[in-house]
C-alpha positions, -999 to 999 in steps of 0.1 A, spaced: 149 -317 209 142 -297 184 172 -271 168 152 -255 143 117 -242 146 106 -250 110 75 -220 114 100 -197 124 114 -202 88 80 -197 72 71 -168 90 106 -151 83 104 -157 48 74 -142 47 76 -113 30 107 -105 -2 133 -97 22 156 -94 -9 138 -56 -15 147 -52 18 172 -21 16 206 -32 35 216 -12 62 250 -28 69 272 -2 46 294 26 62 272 56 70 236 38 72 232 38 105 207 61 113 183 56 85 146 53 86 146 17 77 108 9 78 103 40 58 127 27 28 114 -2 27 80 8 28 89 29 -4 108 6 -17 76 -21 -11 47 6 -26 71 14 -62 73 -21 -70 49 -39 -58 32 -46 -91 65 -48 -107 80 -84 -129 106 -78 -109 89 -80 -72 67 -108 -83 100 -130 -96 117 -118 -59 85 -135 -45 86 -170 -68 123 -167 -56 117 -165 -19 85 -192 -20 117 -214 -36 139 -205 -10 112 -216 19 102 -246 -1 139 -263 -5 145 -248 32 116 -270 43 129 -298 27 163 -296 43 151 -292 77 130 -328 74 165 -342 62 181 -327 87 154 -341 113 160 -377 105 197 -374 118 210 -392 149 228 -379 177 249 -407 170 250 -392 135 261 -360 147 289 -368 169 305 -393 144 303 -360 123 319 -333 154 341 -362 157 359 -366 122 351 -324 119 371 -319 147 397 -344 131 403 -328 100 405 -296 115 438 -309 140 455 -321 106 453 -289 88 462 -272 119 491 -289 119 504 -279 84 488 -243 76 515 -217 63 508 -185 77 536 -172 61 516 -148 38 496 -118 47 460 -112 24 446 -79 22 407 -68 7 398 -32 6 364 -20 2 365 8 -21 327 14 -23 330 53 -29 369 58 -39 359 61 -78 330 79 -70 347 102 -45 376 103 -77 347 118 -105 337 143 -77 371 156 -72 373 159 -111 338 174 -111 329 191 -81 295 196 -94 284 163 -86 297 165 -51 257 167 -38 238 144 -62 238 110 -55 261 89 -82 263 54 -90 279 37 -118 273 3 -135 253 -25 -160 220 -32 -154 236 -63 -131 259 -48 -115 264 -16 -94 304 -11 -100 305 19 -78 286 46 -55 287 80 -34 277 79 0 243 99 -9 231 72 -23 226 57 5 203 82 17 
């Protein structure tokens, strides 16, 4: 039985998903998404950067590839000895987690933006971002558009 269909890897690496634009942010919903990335594929195409995004993604299929014939020459016996101690470990640190404290993340994707707009209203309809040239520290929501 086979889990993974090694040419369904291939084939969905097939193209440099990382220029793919990701529609998973707050207000993106109903965005052309073939359109974007059809722009996004014809302005940089011939780009250092696209062709480095391709090495990158031939590396990714190549050490996928290479995993999934490891992965192949695993037993079943293998894997249950594995579900086994998995399931184990899991019942001992059940058995002593603290949940005593409470953790809290904010995603504050347009706050500072939406903080230089209130200080400038001016930029209220021009799409803002603000970083290095490795990082994007903040945006508006326009951007996304």
């Amino acid at each position: 039985m086979e889990l993974i269909n090694k040419n369904e890897i291939i084939n969905n690496v097939s193209s440099v998903s990382r220029m793919h634009i990701n529609d998973s942010k707050a207000g993106m919903q109903n965005i052309d998404k073939e359109k974007i990335n059809a722009i996004i594929l014809k302005h940089s195409k011939k780009s250092k950067f696209y062709k480095r995004q391709q090495e990158k993604e031939e590396e990714i299929k190549r050490k996928s590839l290479e995993k999934l014939n490891i992965f192949s020459r695993i037993s079943g016996h293998e894997i249950q000895a594995a579900i086994k101690y998995t399931h184990n470990f899991i019942e001992l640190h059940e058995k002593t987690r603290e949940m005593d404290r409470t953790i809290v993340h904010i995603d504050m994707d347009a706050f500072y933006a939406n903080v230089e707009i209130r200080d400038n209203p001016s930029l209220a309809d021009k799409p803002m971002a603000v970083g290095s040239e490795s990082m994007l520290v903040m945006k508006n929501y326009l951007v996304n558009f």
